[in-house]
C-alpha positions in Angstrom: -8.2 -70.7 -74.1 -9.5 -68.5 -71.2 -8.0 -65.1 -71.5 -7.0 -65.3 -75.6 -9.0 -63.3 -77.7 -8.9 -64.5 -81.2 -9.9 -61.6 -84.0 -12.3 -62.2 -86.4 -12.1 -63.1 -89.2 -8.5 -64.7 -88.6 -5.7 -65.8 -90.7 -3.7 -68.8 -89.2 -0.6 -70.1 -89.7 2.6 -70.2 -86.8 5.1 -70.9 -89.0 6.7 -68.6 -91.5 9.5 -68.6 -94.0 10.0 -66.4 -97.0 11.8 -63.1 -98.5 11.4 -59.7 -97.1 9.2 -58.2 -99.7 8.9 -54.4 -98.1 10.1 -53.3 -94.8 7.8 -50.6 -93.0 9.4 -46.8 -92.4 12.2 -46.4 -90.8 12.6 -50.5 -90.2 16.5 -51.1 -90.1 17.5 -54.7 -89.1 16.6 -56.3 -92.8 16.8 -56.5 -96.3 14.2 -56.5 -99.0 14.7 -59.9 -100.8 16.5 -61.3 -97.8 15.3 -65.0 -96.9 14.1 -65.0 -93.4 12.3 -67.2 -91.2 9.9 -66.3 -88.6 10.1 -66.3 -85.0 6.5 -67.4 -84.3 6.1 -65.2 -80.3 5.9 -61.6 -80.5 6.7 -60.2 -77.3 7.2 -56.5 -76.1 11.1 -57.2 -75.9 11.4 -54.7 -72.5 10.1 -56.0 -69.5 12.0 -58.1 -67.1 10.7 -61.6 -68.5 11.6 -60.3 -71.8 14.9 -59.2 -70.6 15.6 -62.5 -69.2 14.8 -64.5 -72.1 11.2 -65.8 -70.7 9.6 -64.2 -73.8 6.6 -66.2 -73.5 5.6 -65.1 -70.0 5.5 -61.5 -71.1 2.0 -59.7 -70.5 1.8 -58.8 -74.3 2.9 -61.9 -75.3 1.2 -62.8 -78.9 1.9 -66.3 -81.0 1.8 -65.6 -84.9 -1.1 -66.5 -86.1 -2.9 -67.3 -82.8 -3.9 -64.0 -81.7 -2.5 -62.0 -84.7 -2.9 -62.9 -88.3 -0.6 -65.6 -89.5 0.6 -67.3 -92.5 -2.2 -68.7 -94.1 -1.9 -65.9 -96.8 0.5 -64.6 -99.8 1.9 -62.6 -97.0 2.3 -61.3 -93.8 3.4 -58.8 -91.6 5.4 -59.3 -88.6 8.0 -56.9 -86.4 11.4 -56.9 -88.4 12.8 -58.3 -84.9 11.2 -61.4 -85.2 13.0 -62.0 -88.8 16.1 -64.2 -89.0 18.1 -64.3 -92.1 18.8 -68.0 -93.3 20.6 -69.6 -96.1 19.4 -71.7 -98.7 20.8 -75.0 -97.2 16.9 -75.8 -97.0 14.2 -74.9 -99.3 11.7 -72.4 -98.0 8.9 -75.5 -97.4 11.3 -76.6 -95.6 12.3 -73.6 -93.2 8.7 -73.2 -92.5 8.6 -76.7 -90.8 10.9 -75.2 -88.3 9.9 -72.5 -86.1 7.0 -73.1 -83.7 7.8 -77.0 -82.9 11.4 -77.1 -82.4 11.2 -73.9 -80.2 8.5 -75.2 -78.3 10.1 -78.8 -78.1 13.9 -77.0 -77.5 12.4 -75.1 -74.3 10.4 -78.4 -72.9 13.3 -80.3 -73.2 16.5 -78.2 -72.5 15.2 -75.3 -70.3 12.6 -76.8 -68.3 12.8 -80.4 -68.0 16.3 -80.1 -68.6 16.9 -83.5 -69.7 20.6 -84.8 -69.5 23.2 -87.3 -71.1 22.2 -90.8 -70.5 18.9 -90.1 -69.1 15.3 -91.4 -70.6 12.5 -89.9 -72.2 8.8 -90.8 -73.9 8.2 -88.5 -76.7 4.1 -89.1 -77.3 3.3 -89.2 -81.0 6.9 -89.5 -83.1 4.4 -88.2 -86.2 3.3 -84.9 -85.3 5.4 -82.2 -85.9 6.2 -81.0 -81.9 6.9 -85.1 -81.4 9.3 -85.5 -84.9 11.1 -82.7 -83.6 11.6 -83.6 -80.0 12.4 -86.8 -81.1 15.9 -85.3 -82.8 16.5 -82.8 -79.9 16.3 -85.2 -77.1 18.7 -87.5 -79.3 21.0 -84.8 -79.6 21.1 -83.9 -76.1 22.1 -87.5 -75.2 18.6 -89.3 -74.2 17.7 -92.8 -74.4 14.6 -92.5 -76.4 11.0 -94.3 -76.2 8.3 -92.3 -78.4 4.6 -94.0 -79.4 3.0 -94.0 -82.5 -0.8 -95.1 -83.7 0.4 -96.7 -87.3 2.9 -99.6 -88.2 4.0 -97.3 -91.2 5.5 -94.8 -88.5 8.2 -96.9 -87.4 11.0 -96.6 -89.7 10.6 -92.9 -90.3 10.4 -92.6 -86.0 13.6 -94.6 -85.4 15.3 -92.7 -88.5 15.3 -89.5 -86.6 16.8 -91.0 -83.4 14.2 -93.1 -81.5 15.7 -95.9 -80.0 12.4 -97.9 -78.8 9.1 -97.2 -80.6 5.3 -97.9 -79.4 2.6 -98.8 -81.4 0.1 -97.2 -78.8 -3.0 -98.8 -80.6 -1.3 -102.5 -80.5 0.6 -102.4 -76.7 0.2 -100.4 -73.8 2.6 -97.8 -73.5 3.1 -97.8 -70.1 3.3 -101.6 -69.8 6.3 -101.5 -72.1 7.4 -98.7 -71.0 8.3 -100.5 -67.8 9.0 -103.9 -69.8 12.1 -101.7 -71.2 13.7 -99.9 -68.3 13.2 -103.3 -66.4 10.4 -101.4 -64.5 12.1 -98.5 -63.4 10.2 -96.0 -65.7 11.5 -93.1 -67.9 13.3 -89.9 -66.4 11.0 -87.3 -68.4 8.0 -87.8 -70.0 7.5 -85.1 -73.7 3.8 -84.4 -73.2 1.5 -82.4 -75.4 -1.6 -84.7 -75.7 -3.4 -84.2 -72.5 -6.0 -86.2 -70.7 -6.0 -89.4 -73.6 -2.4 -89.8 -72.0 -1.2 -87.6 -68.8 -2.0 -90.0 -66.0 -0.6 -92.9 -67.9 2.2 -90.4 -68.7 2.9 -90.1 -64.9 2.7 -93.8 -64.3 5.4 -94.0 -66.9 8.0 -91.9 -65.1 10.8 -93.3 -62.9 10.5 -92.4 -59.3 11.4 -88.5 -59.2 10.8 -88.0 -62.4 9.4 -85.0 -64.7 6.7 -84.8 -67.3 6.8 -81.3 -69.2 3.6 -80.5 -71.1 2.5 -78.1 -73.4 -0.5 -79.4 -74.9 -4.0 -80.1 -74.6 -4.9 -82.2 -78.1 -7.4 -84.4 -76.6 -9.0 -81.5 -74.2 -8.1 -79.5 -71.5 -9.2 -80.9 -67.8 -7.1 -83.9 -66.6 -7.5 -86.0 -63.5 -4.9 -86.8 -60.4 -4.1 -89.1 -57.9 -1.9 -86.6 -56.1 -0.8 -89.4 -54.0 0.7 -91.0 -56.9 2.6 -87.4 -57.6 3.8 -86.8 -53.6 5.1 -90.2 -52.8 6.9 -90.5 -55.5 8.3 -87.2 -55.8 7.6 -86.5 -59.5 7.7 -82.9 -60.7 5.2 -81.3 -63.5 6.4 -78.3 -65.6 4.6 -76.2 -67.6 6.1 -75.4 -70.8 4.8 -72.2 -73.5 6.8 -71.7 -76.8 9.9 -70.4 -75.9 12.0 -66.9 -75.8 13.8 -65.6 -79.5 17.5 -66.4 -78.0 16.5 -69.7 -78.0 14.9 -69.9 -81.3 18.4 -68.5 -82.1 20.4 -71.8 -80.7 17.6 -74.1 -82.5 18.3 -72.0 -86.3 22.2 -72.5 -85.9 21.7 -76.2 -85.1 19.5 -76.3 -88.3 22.0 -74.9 -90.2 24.7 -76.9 -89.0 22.6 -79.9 -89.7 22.2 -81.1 -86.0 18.4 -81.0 -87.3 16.2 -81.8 -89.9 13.3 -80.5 -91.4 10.4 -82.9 -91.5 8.0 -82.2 -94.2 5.5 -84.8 -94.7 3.7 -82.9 -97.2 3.2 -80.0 -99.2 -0.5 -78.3 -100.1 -1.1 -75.2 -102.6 -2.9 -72.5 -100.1 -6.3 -73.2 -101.8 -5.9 -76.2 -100.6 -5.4 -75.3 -96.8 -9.2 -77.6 -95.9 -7.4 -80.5 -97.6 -4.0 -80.1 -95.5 -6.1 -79.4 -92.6 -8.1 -82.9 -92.4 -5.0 -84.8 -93.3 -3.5 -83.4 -89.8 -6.9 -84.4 -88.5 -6.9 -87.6 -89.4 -3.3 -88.3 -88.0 -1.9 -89.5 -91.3 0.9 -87.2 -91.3 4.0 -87.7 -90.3 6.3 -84.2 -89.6 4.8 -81.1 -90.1 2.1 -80.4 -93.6 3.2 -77.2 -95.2 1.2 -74.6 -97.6 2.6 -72.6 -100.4 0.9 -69.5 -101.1 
């Protein structure tokens, strides 16, 4: 990404759940041996984005293991205000399915699309981890939901975690029954974090006025737009980046209170990180692959 250094050589890994096992000097805020999970943006915390909860949009804004090292490793170091204490309602494979994709999908969803009771919404790609946990947020705000997937196997597990229609994208077209469903009115929001394999078919989805929020670029980058399409029908594009720590708050205490659920589709030993890499590749996951150190 223009503008994102990334140091070499680099440790990945966004998402990161363990115990405390030493605290810096003078860190106050946690516990040696206390199970935390990681908030995955590392922001200064002071200036007026910051202070207004836009943590993302702050100039020293830094995603674990994108532009710092991550959680590819035994362990890891991170600022004690990015640690949350949780309980051990979940196992610790399964708090690290957590962070990065139900913040990111919590502030596409809620903050900037902010979709409503009753309305509609195409989640692209129930399987990956971002889509599998969109699919249980947009359920719980109240949505109608349509999502796509490229395997018949995807189905059950898709419409278990809320979907209420579900696409094989490989077999139908989604937009066709996209429109075949809402008796050709289109959907009210449009989840999209694929890019230009999908986002003009994801704007010939949407209702008239609707909004596609996106925070992806899987299949590359550049897209192009009829913007005649976009004016005349009054449809609205946000741009959507992680998300700020008071949200990742609200997404833990729904977590714990079992208004979501971790989706681990499988777990790897850390050697095996090239393994649990080309599985993700391949697209035969379904929820997020997790490695234990």
């Amino acid at each position: 990404m223009p503008g994102i250094k990334i140091p070499l050589p680099h440790i990945l890994g966004c998402d990161v759940a363990g115990e405390v096992a030493k605290l810096g000097h003078g860190v106050r805020g946690a516990k040696e041996g206390q199970r935390v999970v990681v908030a995955p943006g590392i922001s200064c915390g002071r200036c007026r984005f910051c202070r207004q909860g836009w943590d993302s949009l702050c100039d020293d804004y830094k995603i674990l293991g994108l532009q710092t090292n991550g959680g590819y490793a035994e362990y890891v170091k991170v600022p004690a205000r990015n640690l949350i204490p949780v309980s051990k309602k979940l196992t610790f494979e399964e708090w690290a399915s957590i962070p990065l994709v139900f913040l990111t999908a919590w502030h596409m969803l809620h903050t900037r699309a902010q979709l409503k009771k009753g309305e509609t919404v195409l989640i692209h790609a129930a399987g990956s981890g971002v889509g599998s946990a969109a699919l249980q947020i947009a359920k719980y705000l109240g949505a109608r939901v349509f999502t796509t997937v490229g395997s018949p196997e995807k189905i059950r597990p898709a419409k278990a975690l809320g979907a209420d229609e579900v696409i094989n994208y490989r077999e139908k077209d989604f937009v066709a029954e996209v429109k075949r469903l809402t008796k050709n009115r289109g959907v009210d929001v449009v989840f999209e974090h694929i890019g230009p394999e999908t986002f003009s078919k994801s704007l010939a989805a949407l209702s008239k006025k609707g909004r596609v929020v996106t925070c992806g670029v899987t299949s590359g980058p550049l897209v192009n737009l009829d913007l005649r399409f976009v004016f005349v029908r009054q449809l609205s594009i946000f741009g959507s980046y992680m998300g700020g720590f008071k949200e990742f708050q609200r997404v833990i205490r729904r977590v714990e209170r079992g208004r979501f659920k971790a989706v681990v589709d499988k777990v790897f030993p850390l050697k095996e990180a090239r393994e649990a890499q080309a599985r993700m590749l391949e697209r035969k996951n379904f929820g997020k692959i997790v490695l234990v150190p």
